[in-house]
C-alpha positions in Angstrom: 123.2 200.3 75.2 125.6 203.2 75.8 129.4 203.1 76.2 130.9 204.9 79.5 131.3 207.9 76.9 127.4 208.1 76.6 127.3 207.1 72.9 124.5 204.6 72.4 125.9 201.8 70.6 122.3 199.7 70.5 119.0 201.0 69.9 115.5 199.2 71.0 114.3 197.9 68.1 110.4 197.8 67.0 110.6 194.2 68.5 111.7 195.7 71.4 114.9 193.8 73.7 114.5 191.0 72.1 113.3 189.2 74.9 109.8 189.7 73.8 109.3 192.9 75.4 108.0 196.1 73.3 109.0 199.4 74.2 105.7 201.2 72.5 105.4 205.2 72.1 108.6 206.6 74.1 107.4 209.2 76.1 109.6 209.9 79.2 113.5 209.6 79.9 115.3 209.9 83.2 118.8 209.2 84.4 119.8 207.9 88.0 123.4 208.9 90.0 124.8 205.7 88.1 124.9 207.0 84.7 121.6 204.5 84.1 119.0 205.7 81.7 115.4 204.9 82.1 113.0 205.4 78.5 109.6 204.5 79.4 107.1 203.6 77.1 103.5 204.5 77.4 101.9 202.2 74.6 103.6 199.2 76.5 103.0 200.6 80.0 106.8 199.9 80.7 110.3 200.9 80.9 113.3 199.8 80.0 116.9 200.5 81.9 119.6 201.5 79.5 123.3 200.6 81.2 126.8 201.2 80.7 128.0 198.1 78.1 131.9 198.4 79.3 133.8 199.3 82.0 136.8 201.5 81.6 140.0 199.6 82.3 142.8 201.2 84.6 146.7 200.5 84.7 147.4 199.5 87.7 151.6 199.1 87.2 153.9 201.3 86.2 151.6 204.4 87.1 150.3 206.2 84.2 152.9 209.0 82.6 155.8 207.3 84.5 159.4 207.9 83.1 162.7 205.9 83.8 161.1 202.6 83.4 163.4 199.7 82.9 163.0 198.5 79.4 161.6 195.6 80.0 158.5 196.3 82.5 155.5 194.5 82.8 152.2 196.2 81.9 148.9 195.3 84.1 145.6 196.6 84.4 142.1 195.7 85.9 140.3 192.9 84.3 136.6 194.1 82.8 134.3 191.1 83.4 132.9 191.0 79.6 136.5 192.1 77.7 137.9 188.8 76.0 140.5 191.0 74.3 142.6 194.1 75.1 144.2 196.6 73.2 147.5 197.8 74.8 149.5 200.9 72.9 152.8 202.6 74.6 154.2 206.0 73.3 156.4 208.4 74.6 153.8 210.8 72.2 151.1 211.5 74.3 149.0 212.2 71.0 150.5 208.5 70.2 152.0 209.1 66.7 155.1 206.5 67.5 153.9 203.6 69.1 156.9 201.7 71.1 153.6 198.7 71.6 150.7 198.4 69.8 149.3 194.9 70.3 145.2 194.0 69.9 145.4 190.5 70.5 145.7 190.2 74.6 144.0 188.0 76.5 145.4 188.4 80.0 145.4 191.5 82.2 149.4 191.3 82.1 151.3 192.5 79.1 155.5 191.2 79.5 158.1 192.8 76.7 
């Protein structure tokens, strides 16, 4: 699997997807317009379809690099199907070296000071 960076984060093992199916002597490897990668195998006669494991997660409100905010605003962002946690961080540091809100442990979309 890759993450939307393109760093694989799960290789095909010799046992292949663990479904029972074997990926045998890589030989080809092609991307589509979807950021999907293809590896095909020519021992096995197959291929397997490499995809994206998460989805990147926008703010939604306040807009990204606002100012002026009252100090106690809501946070929200789009929900990512397969994310049971989120990570939030706020800093006026844009290389965030002084977090105002650093909190792991969200389950919700909605973060409230």
């Amino acid at each position: 699997m890759m993450d939307p960076e393109g760093t694989i984060t799960r290789i095909i093992g010799p046992e292949g997807d663990g479904a029972g199916n074997a990926l045998n002597f890589p030989i080809g490897i092609a991307t589509d317009a979807s950021g999907n990668v293809f590896v095909g195998g020519s021992g096995s006669d197959n291929a397997f379809k490499i995809t994206a494991e998460e989805e990147a997660v926008m703010l939604t409100s306040p807009a990204d690099g606002s100012t002026g905010e009252p100090a106690f605003t809501v946070f929200e962002w789009q929900g990512v199907e397969s994310a049971s946690l989120h990570h939030l961080q706020v800093d006026p540091d844009s290389q965030f070296t002084s977090a105002v809100i650093d909190d792991s442990t969200l389950t919700t979309t909605t973060y409230r000071q």
